[in-house]
N, C-alpha and C positions, 0 to 999 in steps of 0.2 A: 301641316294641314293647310291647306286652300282655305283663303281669307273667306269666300263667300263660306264655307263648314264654320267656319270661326267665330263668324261675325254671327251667325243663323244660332249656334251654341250658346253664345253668350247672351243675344236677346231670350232664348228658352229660359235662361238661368235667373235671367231680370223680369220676365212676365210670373215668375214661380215666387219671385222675396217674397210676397204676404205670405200665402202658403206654409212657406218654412219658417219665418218669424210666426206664425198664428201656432206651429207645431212644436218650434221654440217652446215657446209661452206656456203649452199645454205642459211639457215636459218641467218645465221650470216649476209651475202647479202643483203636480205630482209625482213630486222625490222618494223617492226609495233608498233605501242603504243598499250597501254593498253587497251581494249574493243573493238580496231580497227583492230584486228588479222583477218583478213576476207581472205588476200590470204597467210597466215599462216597456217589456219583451212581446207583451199580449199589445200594447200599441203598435209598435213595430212591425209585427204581425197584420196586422191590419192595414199597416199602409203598403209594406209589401203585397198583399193581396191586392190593392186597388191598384198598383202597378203589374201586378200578373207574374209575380215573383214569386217560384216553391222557395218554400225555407224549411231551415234544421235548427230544432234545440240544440243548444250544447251545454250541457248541464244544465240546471235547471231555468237559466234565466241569461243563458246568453242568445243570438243569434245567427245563424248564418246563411247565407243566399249567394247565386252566383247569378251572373250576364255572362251570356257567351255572343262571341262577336260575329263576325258570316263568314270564318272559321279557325281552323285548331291555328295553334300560334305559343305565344308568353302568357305567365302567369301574374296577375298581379293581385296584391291582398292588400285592401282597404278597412281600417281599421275606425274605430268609434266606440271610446267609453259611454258610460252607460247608470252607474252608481253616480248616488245623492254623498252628501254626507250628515252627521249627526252635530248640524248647528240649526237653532231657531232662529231663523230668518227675521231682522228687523228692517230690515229696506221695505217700506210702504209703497205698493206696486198694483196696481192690475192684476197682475200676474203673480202675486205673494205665494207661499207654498201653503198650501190647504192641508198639511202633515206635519205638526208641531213638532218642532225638534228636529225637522227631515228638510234639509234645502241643498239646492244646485248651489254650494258658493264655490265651484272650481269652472266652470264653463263644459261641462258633460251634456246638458241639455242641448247646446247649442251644435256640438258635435256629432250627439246624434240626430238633430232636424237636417246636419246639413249633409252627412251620409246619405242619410233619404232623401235630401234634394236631391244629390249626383246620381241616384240608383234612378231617381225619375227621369232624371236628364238621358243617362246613357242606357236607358231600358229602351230608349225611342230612337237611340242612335248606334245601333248594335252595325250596321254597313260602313259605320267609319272606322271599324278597327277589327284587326283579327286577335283569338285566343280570347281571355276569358280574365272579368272584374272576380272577386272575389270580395264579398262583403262580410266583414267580421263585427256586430254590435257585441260589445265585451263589456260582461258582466264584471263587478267587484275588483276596479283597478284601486280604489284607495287602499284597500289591503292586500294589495301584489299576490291575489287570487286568478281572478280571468285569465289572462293573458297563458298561462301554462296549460287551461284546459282545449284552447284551439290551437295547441303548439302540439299537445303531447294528443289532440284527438284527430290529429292529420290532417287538420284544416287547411294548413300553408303547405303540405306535402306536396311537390311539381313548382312551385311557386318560382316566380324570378324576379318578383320586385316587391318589396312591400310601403305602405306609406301611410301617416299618419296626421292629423293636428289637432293642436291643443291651442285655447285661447291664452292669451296672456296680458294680464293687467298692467304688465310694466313696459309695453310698447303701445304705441299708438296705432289706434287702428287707422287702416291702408297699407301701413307696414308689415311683414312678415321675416321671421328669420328661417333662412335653411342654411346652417352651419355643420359642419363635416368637423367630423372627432366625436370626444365626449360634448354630452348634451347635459345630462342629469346623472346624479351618481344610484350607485349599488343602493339598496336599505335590508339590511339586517335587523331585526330585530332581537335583544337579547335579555336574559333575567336571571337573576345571581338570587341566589338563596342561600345566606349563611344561617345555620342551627351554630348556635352555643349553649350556655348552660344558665337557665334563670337563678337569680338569688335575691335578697331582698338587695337594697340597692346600699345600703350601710354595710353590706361586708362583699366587697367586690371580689375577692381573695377564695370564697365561695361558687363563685359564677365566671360565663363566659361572654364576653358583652357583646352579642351581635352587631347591636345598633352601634357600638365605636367601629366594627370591621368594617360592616358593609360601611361606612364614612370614609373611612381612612382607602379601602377598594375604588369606592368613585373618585375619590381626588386623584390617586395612581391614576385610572383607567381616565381621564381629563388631561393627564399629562400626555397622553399617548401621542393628543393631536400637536402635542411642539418636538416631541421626541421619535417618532417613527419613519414618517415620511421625507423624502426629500423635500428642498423648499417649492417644487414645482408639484409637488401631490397633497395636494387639499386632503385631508382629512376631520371627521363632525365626528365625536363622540359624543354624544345626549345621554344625558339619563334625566328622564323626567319626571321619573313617578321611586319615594323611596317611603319602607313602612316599616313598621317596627315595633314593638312592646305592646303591652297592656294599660299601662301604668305605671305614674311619674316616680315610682317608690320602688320601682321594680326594674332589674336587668335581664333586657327580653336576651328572649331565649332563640329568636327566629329576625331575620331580617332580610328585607327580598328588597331590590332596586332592579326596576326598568329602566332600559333606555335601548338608545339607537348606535349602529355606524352608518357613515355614510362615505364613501370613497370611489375613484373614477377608474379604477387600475384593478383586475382581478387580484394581481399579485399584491397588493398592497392588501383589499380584502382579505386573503387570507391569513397576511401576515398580520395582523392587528385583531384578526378575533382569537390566532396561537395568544397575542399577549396577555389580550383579556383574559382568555383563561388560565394561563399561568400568573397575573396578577390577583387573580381570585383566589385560584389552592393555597398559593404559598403567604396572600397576606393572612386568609384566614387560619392557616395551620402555625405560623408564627405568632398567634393571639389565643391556638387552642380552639378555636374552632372549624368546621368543616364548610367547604363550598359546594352548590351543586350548580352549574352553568345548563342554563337551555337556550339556543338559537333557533330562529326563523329567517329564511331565509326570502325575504318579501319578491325582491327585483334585483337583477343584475343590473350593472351598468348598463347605459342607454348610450352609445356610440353610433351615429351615423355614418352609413358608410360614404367613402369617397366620392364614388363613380356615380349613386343613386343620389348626390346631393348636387353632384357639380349639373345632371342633368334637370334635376329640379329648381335650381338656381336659374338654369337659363329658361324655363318653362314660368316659372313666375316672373321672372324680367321681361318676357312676353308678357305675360296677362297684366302686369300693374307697374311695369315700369321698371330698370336696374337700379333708379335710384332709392328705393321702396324695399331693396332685399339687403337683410341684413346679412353678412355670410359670416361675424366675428364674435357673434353672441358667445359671450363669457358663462362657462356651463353653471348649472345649478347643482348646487346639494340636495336639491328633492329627488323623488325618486319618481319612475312613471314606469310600468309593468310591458310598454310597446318593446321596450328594452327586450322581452323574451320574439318579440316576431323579428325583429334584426338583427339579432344571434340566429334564427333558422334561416331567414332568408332575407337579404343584402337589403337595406332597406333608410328610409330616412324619415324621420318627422320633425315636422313644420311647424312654428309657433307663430302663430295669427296674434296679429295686435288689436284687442278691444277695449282700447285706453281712450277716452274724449276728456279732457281735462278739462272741460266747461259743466262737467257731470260727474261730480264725486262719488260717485256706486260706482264709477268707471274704473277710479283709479288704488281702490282698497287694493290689500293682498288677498290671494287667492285665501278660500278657508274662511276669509271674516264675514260676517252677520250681515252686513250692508251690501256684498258681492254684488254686481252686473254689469254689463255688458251694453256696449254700442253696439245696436243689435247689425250696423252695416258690415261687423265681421264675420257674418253667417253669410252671405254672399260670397267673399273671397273665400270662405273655406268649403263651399261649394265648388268655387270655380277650380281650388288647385287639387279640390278630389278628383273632380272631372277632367281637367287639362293633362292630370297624374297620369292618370290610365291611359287616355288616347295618346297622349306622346310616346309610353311606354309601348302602345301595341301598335300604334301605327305603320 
């Protein structure tokens, strides 16, 4: 791109901060849970209108909109979650959440002020690029919902590049990572229901003791993560939630444990949910009682491709410097649902750093009560929405 587009871009992008920090702030205000984004998507709605953008529901509470450029070309799909989650906000703000129990603590707010920034940016620069932006606001990424209904609703169909960002509390803002491989692993979800046989708890020889199965089932299924994988495949077995009986005189007769996988390797997924459930039948039917296994299958692994990251690497070493881009980030066991737009189309996401270490909200983890944000990473993740696209269609 010719420095005069360049330089003309990037001042559009800095006369708009308030703008998109003031729509920030709105969004931060008014959290929504996951699938239930409904006056989330009606905002959205509306700022698309003031840019002169048709848009399409996709499901009930997703969005989406296209720019076309001054003519047919590459596809690119820009993506932006959109879900709150169910924590009451204690960080004392301006901008606190008005929805008790309902707060932005992962950085979703800020992602979707700054989509809408890029969509305002390049709605007015449709002659610097050919082919066409595709904007996706995605509804209910905390529970590895959205993301499959503009996969499987053709949204990305034609597509050639896809891209994403997410804030992150554990880099410093100005920095960004674009790292190529695994990013974030698979999340499974899974729930074991042993039935046995109640009796009072003075004649066990009567009874079948759920609540010792499902015990002795999670410690097996905990082993998994030192016994399965080679030393180079992380593996996260969780079980968080375990329940059981009626009372302290009685041997329940039912016992159910949640929890999680979390792994970077398809093959490894599937090998370790075979184990869990044959450590489920066989410890329960060795003790007399039965197991019944349910899975969810939330997100695949979130792999960045090669080719979409080595060019995004060199597009933010433009915009903020080479020494600014992290390219070795050590992936995460969390999970993030973009992972389904990079399995359709070749794609990469970005983790923007809004860490200020002279501002403790800054530096929480993601999820906690006190969560936020230097709000100067709604800027860069503006710019590398916007630089994303025009380099890709240029």
């Amino acid at each position: 791109m010719e420095n005069a587009h360049f330089e003309r871009i990037c001042r559009e992008i800095d006369s708009d901060r308030q703008y998109i920090i003031d729509l920030r702030r709105y969004f931060h205000s008014h959290p929504e849970l996951s699938a239930k984004e409904y006056g989330t998507a009606e905002k959205i709605e509306r700022e698309l209108d003031i840019i002169g953008l048709p848009h399409t529901r996709v499901g009930e509470t997703g969005v989406f909109a296209e720019i076309k450029g001054n003519d047919d070309g590459k596809i690119i799909v820009l993506r932006a979650d959109t879900d709150a989650l169910p924590v009451n906000e204690e960080h004392e703000c301006a901008y606190k959440s008005q929805n008790a129990g309902v707060m932005h603590a992962c950085g979703h707010d800020a992602h979707t002020a700054a989509l809408i920034g890029a969509a305002r940016v390049l709605s007015k620069n449709r002659d610097l690029f050919f082919g066409t932006v595709r904007l996706c606001f995605q509804q209910g990424e905390e529970i590895g919902y959205g993301a499959r209904l503009f996969v499987d609703g053709g949204y990305l169909d034609g597509g050639t590049r896809t891209f994403g960002v997410h804030l992150a509390s554990y880099i410093d803002v100005g920095k960004v990572s674009v790292t190529p491989g695994p990013n974030n692993a698979s999340v499974d979800w899974f729930k074991i229901t042993v039935h046995g046989v109640g009796a009072h708890i003075s004649e066990p020889q009567n009874g079948v003791d759920a609540a010792y199965i499902i015990s002795k089932i999670s410690a097996k299924a905990k082993e998994l993560c030192k016994k399965t994988a080679s030393p180079v495949d992380d593996i996260l077995v969780g079980i968080g939630k375990i329940t059981a009986g009626t009372a302290y005189n009685v041997i329940a007769d039912k016992a159910v444990a949640e929890g999680t996988v979390r792994v970077y390797s398809p093959k490894v997924r599937q090998k370790v949910q075979k184990k869990i459930n044959d450590i489920a039948n066989s410890t329960a039917e060795k003790y007399g009682g039965r197991a019944d296994i349910e899975w969810r299958d939330f997100t695949s692994p979130l792999i960045n491709d090669e080719k979409a990251s080595s060019d995004m690497q060199k597009c933010t070493a433009a915009l903020f410097g080479k020494e600014n881009v992290i390219t070795d980030l050590a992936p995460r066991l969390a999970g993030d649902d973009f992972a389904e737009f990079v399995i359709k189309v070749p794609g990469t996401y970005a983790y923007v750093g809004s860490r200020n270490k002279d501002v403790p909200e800054t530096c929480v983890s993601h999820h906690n009560s006190h969560f936020d944000i230097d709000e100067r990473c709604i800027d860069i993740a503006v710019k590398l929405y916007v630089f994303s696209a025009l380099d890709h269609l240029k």
